[in-house]
Gaussian input, Z-matrix of N, CA and C with variables (Angstrom, degrees):
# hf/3-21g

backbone

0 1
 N
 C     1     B1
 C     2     B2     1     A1
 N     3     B3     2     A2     1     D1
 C     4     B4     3     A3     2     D2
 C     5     B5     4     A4     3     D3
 N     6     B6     5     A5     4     D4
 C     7     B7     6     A6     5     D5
 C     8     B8     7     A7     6     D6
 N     9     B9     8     A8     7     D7
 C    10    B10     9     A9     8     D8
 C    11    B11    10    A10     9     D9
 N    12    B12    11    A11    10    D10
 C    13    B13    12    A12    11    D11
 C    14    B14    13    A13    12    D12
 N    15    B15    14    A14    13    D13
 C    16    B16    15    A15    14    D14
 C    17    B17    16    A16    15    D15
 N    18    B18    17    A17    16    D16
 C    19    B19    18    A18    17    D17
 C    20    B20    19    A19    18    D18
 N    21    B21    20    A20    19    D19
 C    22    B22    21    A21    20    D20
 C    23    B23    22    A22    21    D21
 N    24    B24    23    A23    22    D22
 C    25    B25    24    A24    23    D23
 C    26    B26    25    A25    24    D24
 N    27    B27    26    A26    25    D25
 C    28    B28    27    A27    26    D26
 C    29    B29    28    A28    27    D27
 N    30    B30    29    A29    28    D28
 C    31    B31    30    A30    29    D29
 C    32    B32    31    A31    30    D30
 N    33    B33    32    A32    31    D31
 C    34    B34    33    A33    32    D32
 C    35    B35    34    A34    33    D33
 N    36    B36    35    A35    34    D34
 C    37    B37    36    A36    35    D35
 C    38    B38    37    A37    36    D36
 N    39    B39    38    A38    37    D37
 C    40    B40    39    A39    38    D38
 C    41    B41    40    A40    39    D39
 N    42    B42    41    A41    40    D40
 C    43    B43    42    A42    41    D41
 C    44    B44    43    A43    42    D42
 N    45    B45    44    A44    43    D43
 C    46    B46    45    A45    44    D44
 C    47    B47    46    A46    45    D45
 N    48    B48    47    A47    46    D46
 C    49    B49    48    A48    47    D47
 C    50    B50    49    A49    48    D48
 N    51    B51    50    A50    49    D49
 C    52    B52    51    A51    50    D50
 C    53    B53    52    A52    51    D51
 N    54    B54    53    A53    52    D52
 C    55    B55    54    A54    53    D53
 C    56    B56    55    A55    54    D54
 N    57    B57    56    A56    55    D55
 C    58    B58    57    A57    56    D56
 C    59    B59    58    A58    57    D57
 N    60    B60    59    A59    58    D58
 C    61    B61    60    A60    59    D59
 C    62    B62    61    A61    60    D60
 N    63    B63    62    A62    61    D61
 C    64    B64    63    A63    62    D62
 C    65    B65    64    A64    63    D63
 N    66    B66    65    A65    64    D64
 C    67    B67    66    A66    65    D65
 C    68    B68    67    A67    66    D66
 N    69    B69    68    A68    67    D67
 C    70    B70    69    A69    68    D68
 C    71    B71    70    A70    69    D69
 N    72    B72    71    A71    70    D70
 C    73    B73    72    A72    71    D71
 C    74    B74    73    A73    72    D72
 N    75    B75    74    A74    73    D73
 C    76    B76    75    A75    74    D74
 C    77    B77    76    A76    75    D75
 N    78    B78    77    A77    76    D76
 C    79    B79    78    A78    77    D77
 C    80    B80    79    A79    78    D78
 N    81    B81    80    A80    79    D79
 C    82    B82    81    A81    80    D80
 C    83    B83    82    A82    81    D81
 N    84    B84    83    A83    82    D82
 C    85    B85    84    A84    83    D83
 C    86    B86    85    A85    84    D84
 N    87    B87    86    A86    85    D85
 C    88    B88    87    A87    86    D86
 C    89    B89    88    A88    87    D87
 N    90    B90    89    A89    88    D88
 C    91    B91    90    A90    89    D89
 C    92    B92    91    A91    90    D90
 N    93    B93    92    A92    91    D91
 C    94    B94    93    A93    92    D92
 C    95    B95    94    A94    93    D93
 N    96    B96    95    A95    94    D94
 C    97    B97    96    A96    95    D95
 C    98    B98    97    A97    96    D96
 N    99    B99    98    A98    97    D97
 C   100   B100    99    A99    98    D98
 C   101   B101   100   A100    99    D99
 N   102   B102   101   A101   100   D100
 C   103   B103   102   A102   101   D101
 C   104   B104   103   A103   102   D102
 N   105   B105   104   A104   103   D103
 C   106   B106   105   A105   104   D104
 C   107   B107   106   A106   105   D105
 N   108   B108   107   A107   106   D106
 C   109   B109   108   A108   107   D107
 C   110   B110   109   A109   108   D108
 N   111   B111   110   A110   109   D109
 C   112   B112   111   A111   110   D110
 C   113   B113   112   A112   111   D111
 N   114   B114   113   A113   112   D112
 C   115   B115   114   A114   113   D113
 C   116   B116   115   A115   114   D114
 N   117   B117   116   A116   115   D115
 C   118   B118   117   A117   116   D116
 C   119   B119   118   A118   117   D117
 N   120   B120   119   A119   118   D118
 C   121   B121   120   A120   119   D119
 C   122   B122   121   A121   120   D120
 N   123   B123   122   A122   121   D121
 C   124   B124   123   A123   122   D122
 C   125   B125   124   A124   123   D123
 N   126   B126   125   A125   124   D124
 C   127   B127   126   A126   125   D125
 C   128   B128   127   A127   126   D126
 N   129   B129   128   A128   127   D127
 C   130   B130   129   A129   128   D128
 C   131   B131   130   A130   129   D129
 N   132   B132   131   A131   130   D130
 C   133   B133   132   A132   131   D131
 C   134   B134   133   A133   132   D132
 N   135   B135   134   A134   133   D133
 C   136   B136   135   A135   134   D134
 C   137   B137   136   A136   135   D135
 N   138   B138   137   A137   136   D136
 C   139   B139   138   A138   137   D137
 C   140   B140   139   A139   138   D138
 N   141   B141   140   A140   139   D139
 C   142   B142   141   A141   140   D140
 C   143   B143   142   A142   141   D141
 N   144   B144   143   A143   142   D142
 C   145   B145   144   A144   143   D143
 C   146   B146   145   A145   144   D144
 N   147   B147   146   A146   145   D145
 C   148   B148   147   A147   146   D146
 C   149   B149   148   A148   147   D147
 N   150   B150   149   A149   148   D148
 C   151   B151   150   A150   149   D149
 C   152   B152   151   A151   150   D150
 N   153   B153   152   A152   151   D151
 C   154   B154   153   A153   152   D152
 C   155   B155   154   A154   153   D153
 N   156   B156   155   A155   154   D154
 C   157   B157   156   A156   155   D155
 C   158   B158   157   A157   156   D156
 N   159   B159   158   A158   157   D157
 C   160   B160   159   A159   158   D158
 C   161   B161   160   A160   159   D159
 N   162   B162   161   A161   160   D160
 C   163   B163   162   A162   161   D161
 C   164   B164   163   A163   162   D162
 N   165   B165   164   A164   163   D163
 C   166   B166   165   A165   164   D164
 C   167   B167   166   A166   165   D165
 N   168   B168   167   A167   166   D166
 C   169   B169   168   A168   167   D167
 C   170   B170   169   A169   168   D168
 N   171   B171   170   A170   169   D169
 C   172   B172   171   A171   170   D170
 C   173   B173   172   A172   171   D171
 N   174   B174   173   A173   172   D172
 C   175   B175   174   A174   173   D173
 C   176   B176   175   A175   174   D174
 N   177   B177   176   A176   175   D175
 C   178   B178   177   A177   176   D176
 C   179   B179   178   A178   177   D177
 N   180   B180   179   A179   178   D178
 C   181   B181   180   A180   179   D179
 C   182   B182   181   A181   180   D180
 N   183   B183   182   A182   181   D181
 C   184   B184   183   A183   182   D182
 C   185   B185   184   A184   183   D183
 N   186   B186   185   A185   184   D184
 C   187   B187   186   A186   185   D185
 C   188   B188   187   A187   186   D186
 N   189   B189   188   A188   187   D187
 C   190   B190   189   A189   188   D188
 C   191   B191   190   A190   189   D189
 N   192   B192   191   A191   190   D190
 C   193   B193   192   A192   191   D191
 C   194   B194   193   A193   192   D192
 N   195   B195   194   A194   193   D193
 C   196   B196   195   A195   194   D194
 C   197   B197   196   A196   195   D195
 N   198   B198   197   A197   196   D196
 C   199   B199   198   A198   197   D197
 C   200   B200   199   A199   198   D198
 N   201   B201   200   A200   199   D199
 C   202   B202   201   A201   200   D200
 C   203   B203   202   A202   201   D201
 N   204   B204   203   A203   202   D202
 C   205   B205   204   A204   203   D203
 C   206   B206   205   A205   204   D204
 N   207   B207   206   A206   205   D205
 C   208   B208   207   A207   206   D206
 C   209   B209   208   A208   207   D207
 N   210   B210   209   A209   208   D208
 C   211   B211   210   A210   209   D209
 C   212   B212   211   A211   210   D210
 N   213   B213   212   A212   211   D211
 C   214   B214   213   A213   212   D212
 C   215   B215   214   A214   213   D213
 N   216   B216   215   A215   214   D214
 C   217   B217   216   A216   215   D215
 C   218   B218   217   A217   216   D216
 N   219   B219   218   A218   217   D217
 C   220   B220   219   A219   218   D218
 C   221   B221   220   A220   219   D219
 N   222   B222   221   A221   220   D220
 C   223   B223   222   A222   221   D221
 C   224   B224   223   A223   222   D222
 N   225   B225   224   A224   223   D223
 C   226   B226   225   A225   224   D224
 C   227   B227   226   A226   225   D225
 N   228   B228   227   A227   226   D226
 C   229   B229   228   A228   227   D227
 C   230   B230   229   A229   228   D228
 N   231   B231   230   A230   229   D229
 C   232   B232   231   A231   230   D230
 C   233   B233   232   A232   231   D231
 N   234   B234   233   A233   232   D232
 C   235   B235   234   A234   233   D233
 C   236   B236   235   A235   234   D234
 N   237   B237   236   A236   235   D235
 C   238   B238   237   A237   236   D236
 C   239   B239   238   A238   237   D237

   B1=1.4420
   B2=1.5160
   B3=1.0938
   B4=1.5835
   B5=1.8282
   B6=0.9672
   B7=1.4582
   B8=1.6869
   B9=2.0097
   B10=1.6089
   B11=1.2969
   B12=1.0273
   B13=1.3974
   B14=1.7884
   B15=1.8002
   B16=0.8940
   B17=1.7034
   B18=1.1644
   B19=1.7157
   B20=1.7283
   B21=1.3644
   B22=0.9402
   B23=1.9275
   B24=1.8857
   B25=1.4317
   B26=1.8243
   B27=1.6446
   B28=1.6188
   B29=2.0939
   B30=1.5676
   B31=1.7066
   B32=0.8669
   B33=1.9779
   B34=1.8821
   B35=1.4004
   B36=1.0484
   B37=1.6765
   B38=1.6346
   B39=1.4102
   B40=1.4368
   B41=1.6088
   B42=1.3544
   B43=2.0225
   B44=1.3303
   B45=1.4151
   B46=1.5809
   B47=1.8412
   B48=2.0044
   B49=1.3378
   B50=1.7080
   B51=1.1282
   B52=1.4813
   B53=1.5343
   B54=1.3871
   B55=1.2595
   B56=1.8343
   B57=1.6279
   B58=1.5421
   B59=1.4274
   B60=1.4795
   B61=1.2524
   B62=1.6823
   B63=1.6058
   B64=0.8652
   B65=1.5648
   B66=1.3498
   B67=1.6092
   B68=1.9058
   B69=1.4631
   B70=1.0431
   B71=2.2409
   B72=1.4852
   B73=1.6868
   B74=1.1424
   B75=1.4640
   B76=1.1159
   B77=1.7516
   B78=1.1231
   B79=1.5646
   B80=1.5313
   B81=1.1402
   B82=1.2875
   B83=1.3974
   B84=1.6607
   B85=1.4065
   B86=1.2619
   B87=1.4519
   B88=1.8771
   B89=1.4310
   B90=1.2386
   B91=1.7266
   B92=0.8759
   B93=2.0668
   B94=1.3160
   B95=2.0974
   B96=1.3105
   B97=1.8527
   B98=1.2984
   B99=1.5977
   B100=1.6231
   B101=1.4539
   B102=1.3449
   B103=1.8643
   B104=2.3163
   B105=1.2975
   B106=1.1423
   B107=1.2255
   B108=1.5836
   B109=1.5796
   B110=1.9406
   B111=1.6920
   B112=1.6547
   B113=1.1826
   B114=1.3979
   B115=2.0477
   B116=1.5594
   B117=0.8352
   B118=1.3330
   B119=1.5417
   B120=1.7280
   B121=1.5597
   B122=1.4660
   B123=0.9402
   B124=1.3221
   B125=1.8785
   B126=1.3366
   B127=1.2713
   B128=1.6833
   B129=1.1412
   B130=1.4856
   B131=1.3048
   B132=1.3882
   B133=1.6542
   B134=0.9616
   B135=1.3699
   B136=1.8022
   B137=1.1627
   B138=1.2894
   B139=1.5069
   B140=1.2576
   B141=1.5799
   B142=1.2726
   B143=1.5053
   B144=0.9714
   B145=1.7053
   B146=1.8535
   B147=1.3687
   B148=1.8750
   B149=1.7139
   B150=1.0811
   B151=1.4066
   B152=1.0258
   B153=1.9502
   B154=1.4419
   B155=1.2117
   B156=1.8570
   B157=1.2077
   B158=1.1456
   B159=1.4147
   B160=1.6155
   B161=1.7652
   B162=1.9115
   B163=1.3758
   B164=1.7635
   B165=1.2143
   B166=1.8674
   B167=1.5776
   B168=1.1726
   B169=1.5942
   B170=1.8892
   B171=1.5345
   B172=1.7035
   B173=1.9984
   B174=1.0975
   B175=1.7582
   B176=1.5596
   B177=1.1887
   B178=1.3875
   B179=1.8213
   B180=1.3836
   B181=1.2987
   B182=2.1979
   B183=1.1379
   B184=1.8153
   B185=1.5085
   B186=1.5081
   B187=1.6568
   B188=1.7905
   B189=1.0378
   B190=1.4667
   B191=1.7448
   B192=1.4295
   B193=1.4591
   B194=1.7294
   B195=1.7987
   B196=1.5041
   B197=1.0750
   B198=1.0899
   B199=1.6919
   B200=1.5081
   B201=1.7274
   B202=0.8649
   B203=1.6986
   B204=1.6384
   B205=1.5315
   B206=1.7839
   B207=1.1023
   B208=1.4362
   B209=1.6423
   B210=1.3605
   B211=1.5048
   B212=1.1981
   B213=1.2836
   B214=1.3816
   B215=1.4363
   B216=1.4866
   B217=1.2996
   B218=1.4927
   B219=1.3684
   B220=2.2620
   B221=1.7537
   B222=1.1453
   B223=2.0082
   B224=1.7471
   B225=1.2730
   B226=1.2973
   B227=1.8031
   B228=1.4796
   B229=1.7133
   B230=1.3994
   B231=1.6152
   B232=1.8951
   B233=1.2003
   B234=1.5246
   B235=1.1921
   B236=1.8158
   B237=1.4231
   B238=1.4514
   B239=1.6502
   A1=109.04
   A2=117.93
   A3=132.17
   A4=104.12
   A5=117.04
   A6=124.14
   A7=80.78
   A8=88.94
   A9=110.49
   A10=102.73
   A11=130.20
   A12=142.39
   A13=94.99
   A14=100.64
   A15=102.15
   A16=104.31
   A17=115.50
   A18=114.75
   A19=95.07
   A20=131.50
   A21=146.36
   A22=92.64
   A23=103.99
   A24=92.91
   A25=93.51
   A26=95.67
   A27=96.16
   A28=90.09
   A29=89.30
   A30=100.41
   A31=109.86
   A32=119.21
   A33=132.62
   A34=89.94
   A35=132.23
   A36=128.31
   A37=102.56
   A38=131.00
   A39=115.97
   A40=107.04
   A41=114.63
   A42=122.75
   A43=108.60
   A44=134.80
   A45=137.34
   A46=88.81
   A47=92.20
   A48=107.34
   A49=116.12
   A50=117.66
   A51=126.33
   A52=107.81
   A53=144.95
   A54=130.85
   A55=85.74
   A56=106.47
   A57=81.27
   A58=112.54
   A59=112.23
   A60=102.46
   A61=127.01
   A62=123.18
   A63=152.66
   A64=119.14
   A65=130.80
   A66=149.07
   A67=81.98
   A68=123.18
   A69=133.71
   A70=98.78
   A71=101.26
   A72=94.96
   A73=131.08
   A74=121.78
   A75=122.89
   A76=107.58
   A77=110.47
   A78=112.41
   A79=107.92
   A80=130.94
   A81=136.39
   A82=134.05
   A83=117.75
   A84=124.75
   A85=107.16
   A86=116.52
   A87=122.78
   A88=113.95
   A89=107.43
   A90=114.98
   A91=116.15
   A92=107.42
   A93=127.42
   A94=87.71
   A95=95.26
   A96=109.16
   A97=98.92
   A98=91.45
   A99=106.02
   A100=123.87
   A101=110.41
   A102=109.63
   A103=91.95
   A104=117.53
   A105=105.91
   A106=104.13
   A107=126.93
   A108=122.91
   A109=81.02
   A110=90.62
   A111=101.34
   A112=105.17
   A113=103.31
   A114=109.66
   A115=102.33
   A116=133.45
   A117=142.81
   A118=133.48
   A119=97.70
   A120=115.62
   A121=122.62
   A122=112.38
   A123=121.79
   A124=123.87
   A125=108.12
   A126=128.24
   A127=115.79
   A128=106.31
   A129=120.27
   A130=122.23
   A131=140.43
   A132=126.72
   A133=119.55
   A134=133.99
   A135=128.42
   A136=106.61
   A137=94.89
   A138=142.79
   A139=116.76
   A140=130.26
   A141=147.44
   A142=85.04
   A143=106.24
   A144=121.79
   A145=118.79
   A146=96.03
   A147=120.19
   A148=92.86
   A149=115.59
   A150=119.14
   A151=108.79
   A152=108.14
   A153=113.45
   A154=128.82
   A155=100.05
   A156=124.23
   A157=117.16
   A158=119.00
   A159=143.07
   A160=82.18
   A161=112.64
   A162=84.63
   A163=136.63
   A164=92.63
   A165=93.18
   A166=93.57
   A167=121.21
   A168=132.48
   A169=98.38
   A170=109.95
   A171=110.10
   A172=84.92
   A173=119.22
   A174=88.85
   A175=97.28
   A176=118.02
   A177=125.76
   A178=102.90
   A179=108.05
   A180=85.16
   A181=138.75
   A182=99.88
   A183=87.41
   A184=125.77
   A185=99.10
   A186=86.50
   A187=122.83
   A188=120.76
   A189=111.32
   A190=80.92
   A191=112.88
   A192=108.81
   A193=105.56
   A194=102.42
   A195=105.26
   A196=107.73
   A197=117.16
   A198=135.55
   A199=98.48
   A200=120.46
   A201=114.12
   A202=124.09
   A203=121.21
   A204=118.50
   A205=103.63
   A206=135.59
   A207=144.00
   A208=105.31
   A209=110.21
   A210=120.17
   A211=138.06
   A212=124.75
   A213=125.95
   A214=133.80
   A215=98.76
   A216=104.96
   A217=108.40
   A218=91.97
   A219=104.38
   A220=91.54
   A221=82.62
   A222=114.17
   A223=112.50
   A224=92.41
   A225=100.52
   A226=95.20
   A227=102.65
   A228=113.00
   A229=95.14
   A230=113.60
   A231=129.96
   A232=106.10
   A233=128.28
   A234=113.67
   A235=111.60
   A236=117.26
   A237=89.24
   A238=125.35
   D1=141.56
   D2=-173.13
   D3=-66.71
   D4=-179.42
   D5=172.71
   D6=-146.70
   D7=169.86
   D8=175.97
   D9=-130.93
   D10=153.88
   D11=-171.17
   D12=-135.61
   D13=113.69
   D14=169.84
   D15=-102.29
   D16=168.70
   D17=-159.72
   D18=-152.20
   D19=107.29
   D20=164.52
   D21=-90.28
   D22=133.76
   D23=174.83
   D24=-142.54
   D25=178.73
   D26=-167.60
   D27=-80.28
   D28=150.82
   D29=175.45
   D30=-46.26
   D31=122.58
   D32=161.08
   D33=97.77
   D34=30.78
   D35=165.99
   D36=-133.76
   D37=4.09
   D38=-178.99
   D39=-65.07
   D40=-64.96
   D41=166.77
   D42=-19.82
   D43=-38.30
   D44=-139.08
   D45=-97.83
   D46=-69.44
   D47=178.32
   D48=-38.29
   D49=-63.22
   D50=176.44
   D51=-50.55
   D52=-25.65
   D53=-150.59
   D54=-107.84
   D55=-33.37
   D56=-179.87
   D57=-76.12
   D58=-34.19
   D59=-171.80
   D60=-70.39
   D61=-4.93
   D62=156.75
   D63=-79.87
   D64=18.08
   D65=-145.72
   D66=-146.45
   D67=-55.42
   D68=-144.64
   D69=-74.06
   D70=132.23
   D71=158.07
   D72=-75.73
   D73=127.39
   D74=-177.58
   D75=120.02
   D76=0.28
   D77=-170.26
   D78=-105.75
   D79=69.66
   D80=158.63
   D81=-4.63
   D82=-63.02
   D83=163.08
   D84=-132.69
   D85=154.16
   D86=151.29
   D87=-142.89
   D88=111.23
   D89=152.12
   D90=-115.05
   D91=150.00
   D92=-150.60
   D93=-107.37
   D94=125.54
   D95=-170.02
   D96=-98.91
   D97=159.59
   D98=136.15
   D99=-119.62
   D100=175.57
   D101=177.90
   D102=109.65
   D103=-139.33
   D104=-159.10
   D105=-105.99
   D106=19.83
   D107=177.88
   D108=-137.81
   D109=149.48
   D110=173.27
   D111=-87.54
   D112=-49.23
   D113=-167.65
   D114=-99.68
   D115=176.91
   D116=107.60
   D117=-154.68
   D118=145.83
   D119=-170.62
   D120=-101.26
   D121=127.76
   D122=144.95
   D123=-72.33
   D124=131.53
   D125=-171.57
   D126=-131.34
   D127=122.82
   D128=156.45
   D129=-8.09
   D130=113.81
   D131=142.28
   D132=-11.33
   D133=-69.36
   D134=-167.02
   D135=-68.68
   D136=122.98
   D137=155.56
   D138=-17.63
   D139=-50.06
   D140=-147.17
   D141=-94.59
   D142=-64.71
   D143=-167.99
   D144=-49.99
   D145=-50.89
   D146=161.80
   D147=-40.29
   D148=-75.79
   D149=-164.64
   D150=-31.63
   D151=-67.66
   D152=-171.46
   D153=-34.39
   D154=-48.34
   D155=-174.82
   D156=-41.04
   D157=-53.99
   D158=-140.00
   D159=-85.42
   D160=-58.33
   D161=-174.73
   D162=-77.11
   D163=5.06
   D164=175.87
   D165=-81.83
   D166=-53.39
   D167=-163.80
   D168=-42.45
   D169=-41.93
   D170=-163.09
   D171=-96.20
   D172=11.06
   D173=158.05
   D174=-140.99
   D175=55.21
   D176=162.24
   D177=-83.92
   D178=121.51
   D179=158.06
   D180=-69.00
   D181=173.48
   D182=-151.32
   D183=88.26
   D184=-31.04
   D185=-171.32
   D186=-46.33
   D187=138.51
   D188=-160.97
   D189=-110.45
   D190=-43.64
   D191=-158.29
   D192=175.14
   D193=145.28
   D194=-176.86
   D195=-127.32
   D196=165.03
   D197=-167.64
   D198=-153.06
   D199=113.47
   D200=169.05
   D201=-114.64
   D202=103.12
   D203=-168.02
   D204=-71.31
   D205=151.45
   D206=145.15
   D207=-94.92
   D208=116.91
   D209=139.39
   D210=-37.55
   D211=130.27
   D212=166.26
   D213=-116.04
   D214=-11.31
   D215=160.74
   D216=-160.76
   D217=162.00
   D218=-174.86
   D219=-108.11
   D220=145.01
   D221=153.80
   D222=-166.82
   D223=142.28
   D224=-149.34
   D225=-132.71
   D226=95.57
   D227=-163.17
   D228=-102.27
   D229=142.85
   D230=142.74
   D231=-27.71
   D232=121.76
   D233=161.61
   D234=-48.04
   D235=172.81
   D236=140.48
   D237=-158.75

């Protein structure tokens, strides 16, 4: 099951944050938000890879702050 990485970052660093973390293997999706997270990612099941993730994600510059959710289950709907 995927995890999400929500990514609160300091103002004029969301573009920066998202492009590395979107640079990174193992990162499935990233859109750049609004409301109380700037980015957020989707990440890979493996384990190994999560890790990696997590440590490029905490020396990005901008990083303001991470939140990392684990999944427990997929469904995968038509938009519509």
């Amino acid at each position: 099951m995927a995890s999400f990485f929500l990514i609160q970052t300091d103002p004029g660093y969301a573009d920066a944050v998202a492009d590395v973390v979107a640079s990174l293997p193992g990162v499935v999706n990233v859109a750049v938000t609004t409301g109380p997270y700037d980015v957020v990612a989707e990440v890979t099941a493996v384990r190994e890879h999560q890790d990696q993730i997590r440590a490029e994600v905490r020396g990005a510059p901008g990083l303001g702050r991470l939140c990392v959710c684990q999944g427990s289950r997929a469904e995968r709907r038509a938009a519509s």
